[in-house]
VMD Tcl script that draws the C-alpha trace (Angstrom):
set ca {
  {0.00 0.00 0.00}
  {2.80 2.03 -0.48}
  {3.20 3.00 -4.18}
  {3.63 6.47 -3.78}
  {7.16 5.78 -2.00}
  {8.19 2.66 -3.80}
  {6.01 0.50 -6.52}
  {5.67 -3.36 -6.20}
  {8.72 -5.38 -7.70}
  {7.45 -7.42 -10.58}
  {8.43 -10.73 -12.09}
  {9.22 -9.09 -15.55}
  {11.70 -6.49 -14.23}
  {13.39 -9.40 -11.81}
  {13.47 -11.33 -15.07}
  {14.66 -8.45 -16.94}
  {18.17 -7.67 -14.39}
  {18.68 -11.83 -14.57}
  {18.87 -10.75 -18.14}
  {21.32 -7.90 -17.69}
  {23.14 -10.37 -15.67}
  {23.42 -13.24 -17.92}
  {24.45 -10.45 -21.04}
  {27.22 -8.94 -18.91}
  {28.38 -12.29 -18.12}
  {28.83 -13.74 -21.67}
  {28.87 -10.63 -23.87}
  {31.79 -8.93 -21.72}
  {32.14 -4.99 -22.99}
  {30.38 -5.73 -26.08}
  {27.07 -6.36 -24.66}
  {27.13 -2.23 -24.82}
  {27.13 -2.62 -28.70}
  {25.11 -5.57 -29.31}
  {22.07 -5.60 -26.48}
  {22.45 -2.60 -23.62}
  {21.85 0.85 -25.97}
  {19.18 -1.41 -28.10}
  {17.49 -1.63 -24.49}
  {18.11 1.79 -23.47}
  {16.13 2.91 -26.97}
  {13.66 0.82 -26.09}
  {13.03 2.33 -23.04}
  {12.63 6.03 -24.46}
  {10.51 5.16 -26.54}
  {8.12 3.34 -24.10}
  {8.23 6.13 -21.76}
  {7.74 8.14 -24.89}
  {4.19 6.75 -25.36}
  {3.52 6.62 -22.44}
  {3.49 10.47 -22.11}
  {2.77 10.93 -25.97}
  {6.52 12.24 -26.88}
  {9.01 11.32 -29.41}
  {11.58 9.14 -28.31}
  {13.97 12.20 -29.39}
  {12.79 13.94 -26.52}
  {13.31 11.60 -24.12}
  {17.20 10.72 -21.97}
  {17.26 8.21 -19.10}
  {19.07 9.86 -15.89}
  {19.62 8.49 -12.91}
  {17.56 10.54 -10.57}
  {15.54 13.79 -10.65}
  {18.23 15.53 -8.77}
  {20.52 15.24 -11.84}
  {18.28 15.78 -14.03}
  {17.08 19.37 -12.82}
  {21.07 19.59 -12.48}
  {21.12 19.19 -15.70}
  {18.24 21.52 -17.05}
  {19.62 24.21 -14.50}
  {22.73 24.45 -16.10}
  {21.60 25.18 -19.37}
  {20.06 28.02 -17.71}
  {20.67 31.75 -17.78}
  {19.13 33.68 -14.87}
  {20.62 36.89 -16.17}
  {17.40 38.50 -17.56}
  {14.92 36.34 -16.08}
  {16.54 35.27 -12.39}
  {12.67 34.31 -10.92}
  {11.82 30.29 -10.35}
  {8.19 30.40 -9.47}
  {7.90 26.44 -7.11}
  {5.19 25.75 -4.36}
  {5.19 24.38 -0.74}
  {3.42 21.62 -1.79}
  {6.10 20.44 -4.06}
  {9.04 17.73 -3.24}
  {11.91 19.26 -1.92}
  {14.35 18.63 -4.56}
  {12.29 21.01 -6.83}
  {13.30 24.22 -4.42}
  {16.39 22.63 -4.00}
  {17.44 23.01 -7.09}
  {17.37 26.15 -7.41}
  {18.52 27.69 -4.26}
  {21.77 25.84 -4.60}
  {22.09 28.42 -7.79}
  {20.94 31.65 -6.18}
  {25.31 32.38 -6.97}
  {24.40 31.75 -10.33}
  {21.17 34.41 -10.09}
  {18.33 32.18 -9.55}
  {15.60 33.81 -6.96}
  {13.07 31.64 -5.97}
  {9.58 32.44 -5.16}
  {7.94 29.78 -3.06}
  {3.96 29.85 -3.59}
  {1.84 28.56 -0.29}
  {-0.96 25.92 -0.24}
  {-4.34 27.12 1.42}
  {-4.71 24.20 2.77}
  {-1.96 21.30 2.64}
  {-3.76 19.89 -0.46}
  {-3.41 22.51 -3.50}
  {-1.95 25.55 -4.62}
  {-4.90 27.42 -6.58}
  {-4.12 28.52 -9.99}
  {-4.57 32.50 -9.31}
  {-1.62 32.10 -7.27}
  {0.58 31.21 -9.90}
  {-1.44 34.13 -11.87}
  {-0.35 36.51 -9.44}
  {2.85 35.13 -8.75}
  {4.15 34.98 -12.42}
  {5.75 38.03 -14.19}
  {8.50 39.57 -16.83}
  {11.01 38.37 -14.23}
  {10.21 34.65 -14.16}
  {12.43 32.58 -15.98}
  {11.38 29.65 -14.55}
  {8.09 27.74 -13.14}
  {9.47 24.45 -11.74}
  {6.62 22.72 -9.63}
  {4.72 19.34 -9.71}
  {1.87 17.51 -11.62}
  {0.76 15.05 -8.66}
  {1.25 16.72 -4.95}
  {3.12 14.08 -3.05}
  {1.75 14.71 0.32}
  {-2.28 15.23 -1.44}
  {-2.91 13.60 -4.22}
  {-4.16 16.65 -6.36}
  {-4.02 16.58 -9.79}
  {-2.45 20.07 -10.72}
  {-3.55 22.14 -14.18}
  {0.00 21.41 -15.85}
  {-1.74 22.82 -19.22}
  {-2.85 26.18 -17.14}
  {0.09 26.39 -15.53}
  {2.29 25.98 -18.54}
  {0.07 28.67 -20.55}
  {0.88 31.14 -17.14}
  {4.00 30.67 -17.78}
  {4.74 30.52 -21.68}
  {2.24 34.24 -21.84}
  {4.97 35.54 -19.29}
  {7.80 34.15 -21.40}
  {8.95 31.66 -19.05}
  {9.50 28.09 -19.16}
  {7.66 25.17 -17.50}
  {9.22 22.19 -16.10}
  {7.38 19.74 -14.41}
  {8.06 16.95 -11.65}
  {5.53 14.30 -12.83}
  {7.09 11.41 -10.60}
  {3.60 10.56 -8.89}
  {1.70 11.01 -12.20}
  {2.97 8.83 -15.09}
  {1.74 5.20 -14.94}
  {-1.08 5.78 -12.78}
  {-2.72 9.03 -14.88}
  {-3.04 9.63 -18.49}
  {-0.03 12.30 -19.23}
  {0.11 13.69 -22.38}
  {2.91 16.23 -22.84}
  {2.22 17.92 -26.07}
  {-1.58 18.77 -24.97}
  {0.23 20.20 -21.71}
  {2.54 22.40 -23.95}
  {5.40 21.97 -20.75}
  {8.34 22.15 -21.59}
  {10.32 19.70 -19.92}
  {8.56 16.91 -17.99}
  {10.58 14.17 -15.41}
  {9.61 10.90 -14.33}
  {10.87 8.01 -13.38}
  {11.06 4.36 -12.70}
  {11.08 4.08 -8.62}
  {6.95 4.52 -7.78}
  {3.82 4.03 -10.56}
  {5.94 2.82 -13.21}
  {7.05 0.08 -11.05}
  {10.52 0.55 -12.43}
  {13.10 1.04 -9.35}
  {15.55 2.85 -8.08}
  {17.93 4.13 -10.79}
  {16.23 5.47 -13.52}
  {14.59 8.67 -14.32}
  {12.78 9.93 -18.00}
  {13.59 13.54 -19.15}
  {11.30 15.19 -21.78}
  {12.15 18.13 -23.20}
  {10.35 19.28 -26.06}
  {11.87 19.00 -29.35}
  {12.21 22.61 -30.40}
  {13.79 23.80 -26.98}
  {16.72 21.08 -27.21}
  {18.87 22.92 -29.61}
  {18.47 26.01 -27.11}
  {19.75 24.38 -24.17}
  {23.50 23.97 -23.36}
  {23.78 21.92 -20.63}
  {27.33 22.66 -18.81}
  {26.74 19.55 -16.35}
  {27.93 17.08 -19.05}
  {29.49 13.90 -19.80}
  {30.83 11.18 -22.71}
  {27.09 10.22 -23.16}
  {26.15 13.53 -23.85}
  {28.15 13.76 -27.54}
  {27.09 13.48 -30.88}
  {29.21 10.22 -31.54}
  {29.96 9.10 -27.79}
  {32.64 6.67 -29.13}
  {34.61 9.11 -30.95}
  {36.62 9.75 -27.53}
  {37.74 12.76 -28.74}
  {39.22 14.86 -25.91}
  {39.53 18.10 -28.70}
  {36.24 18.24 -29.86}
  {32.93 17.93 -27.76}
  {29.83 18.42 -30.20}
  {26.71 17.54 -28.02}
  {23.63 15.12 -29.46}
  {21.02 17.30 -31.69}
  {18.57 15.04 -29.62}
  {17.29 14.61 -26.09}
  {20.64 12.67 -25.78}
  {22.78 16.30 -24.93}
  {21.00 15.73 -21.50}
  {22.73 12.47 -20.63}
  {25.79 13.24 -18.17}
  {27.35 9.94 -18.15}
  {27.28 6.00 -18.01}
  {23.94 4.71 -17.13}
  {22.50 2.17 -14.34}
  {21.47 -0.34 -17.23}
  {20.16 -2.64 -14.40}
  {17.60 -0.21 -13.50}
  {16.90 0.17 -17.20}
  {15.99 -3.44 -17.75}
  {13.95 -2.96 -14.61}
  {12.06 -0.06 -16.06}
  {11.17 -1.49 -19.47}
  {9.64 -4.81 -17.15}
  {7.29 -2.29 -15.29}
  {6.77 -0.52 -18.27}
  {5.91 -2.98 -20.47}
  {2.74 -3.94 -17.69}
  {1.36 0.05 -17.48}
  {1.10 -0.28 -21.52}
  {0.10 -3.93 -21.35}
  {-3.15 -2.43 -18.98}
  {-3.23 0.75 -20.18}
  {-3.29 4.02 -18.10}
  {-6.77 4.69 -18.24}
  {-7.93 1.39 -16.64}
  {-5.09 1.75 -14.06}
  {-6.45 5.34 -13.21}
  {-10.12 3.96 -12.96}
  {-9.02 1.07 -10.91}
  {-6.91 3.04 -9.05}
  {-9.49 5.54 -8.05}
  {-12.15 2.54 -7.32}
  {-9.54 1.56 -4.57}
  {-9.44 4.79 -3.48}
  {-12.97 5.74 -3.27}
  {-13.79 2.10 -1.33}
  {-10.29 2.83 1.02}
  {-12.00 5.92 1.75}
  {-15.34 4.78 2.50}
  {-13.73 2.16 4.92}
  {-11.64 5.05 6.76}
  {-14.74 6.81 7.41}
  {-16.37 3.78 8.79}
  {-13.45 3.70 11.47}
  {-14.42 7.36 12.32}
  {-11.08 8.33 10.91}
  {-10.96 11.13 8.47}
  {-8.75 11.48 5.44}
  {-7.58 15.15 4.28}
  {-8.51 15.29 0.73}
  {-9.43 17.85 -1.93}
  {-13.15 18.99 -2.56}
  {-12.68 18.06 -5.79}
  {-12.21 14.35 -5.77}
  {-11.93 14.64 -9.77}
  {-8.41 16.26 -9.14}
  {-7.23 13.78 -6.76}
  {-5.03 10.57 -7.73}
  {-3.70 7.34 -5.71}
  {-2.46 8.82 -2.40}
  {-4.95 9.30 0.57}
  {-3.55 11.58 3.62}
  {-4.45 10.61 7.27}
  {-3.57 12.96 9.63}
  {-2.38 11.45 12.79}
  {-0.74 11.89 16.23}
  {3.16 10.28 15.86}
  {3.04 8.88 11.90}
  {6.75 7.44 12.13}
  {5.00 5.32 14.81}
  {1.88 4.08 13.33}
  {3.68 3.40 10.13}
  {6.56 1.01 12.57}
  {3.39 -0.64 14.48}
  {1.64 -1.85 10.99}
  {5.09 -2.76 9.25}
  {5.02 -5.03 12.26}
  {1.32 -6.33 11.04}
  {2.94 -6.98 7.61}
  {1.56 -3.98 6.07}
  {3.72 -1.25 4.76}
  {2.85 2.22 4.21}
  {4.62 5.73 4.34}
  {4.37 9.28 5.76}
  {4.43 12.84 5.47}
  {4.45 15.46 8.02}
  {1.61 14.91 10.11}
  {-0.19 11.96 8.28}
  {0.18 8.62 7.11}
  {0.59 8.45 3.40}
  {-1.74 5.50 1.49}
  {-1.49 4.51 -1.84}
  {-3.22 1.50 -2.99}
  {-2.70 0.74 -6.77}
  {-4.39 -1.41 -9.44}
  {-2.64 -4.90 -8.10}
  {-4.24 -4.31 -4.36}
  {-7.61 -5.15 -2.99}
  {-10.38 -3.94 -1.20}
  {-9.71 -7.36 1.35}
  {-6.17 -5.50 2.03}
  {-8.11 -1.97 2.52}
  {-9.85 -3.42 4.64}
  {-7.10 -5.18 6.65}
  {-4.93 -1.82 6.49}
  {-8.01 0.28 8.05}
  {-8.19 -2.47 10.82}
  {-4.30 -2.37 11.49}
  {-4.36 1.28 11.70}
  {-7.29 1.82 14.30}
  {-5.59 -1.68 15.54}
  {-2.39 0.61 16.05}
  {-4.08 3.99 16.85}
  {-5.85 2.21 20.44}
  {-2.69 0.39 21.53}
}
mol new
graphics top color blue
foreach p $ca { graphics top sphere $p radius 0.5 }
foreach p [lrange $ca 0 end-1] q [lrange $ca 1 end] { graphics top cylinder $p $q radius 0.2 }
display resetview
């Protein structure tokens, strides 16, 4: 019950490191060559269709950290020094970019109302000629809600700013569709609803921006012909590719393309409505308890994780690990994310460990 932290090993992405394995084992070096980029294209373009890109658009990373790393030092915060993030988002967004405030980068940190959204006039008011940058997330990690990426990105693009979003809790269990969006650089990644791992993140950036950016954190994966080893020359990929750094954890790319390959074998939309059945009945059976989830009035905008605010979360979450169930938390509530492979039967027996926990 725990997807929003880490999704469920499956037996195709345990199959598909015994793979890696075996390759490494009798290809040596070559394996590169012959099987380990084929697989790395492969995953692009899954991830591509899964967020309707081109695989172009897409490099694998190896966390969102470096990634926004990445896209932040193609940056110049000269003109336009403003990064417009939220509260609500995870920390590495705001992160990011106060580590660069010597570089020029001001961030403006937008509040939540209420610990579920951030409305959209905020980001109205908020955005301006000085914004270079509106960095912030598609599914709140701590809520559930379902931001406006398409609103958002308009706000931004009618300013003359970019938008970058964090859409780690959104692709896999909701549709995504990047070119309706208009964003300009979206991030996911293999560790929660893509049921992918540790190890792996996907970084769209849309076609006609690549050519504009000039990443300066860099490495041999990043050039045109990456086994030209040519310490004279360094011409970076026309494609998505300029964004790769360096060697990649092609493990945790094998693992990807196994979870991968079950999201498209289901299909989003079925995993969303499934996903949201198990959230309504989880809900339903909370409420029963007398507990009381903290969730948006607009249940429309709200995807897999269900906040319950309690007294001491680091404990509750200890007492039911000991019950065999595992869950997470944020500050001030337990964090529940039942996804399309759980049951109402284990709803049920996590509502019954937690009260089971809650009395003592």
């Amino acid at each position: 019950m725990n997807t929003c932290s880490l999704g469920q090993l499956s037996r195709r992405s345990m199959d598909g490191m015994q793979r890696f394995q075996e390759q490494w084992l009798s290809y040596g070096a070559s394996a590169w060559y012959e099987l380990w980029l084929g697989e790395m294209a492969a995953a692009r373009a899954r991830f591509a269709r899964l967020v309707n890109a081109q695989p172009h658009e897409i490099a694998i990373l190896p966390s969102v950290g470096v990634a926004l790393s990445v896209i932040g030092s193609s940056l110049d915060f000269s003109a336009r020094p403003e990064v417009v993030v939220t509260e609500m988002d995870f920390p590495t967004i705001p992160y990011q970019w106060m580590a660069r405030g010597e570089e020029g980068a001001e961030l403006r940190l937008l509040p939540s109302p209420d610990r579920v959204r951030v409305p959209l006039d905020s980001f109205a008011q908020a955005i301006g000629p000085r914004t270079g940058l509106v960095a912030t997330t598609h599914v709140f990690f701590t809520s559930g809600w379902i931001q406006d990426i398409a609103a958002i990105s308009a706000l931004a693009h009618s300013a003359g700013a970019l938008c970058l979003v964090d859409g780690y809790q959104a692709a896999g269990q909701i549709p995504v569709d990047v070119k309706a969006a208009g964003v300009d650089v979206y991030i996911s990644g293999g560790l929660k609803w893509l049921l992918g791992g540790p190890g792996i993140v996907f970084l769209y950036v849309r076609e006609e921006l690549i050519p504009q950016l000039h990443p300066t954190t860099t490495g041999w994966f990043a050039a045109k012909d990456m086994f030209a080893f040519n310490p004279e020359r360094f011409e970076m990929a026309d494609d998505a590719r300029r964004f790769e750094p360096g060697t990649p954890a092609v493990a945790a790319v094998y693992a990807a393309n196994g979870g991968m390959s079950i999201i498209e074998e289901i299909g989003v939309e079925a995993i969303r409505a499934r996903t949201a059945e198990l959230d309504a009945d989880l809900i339903r059976r909370l409420r029963a308890a007398g507990l009381q989830p903290r969730l948006p009035a607009d249940m429309a905008r709200h995807a897999g994780i269900v906040m319950l605010p309690v007294a001491n979360p680091p404990a509750v979450v200890t007492g039911l690990k000991e019950r065999g169930i595992i869950i997470d938390y944020g500050p001030g509530a337990l964090r529940l994310s039942p996804y399309f492979y759980n049951t109402e039967t284990e709803n049920q027996a996590l509502v019954d460990g937690i009260v089971a926990v809650l009395m003592g």
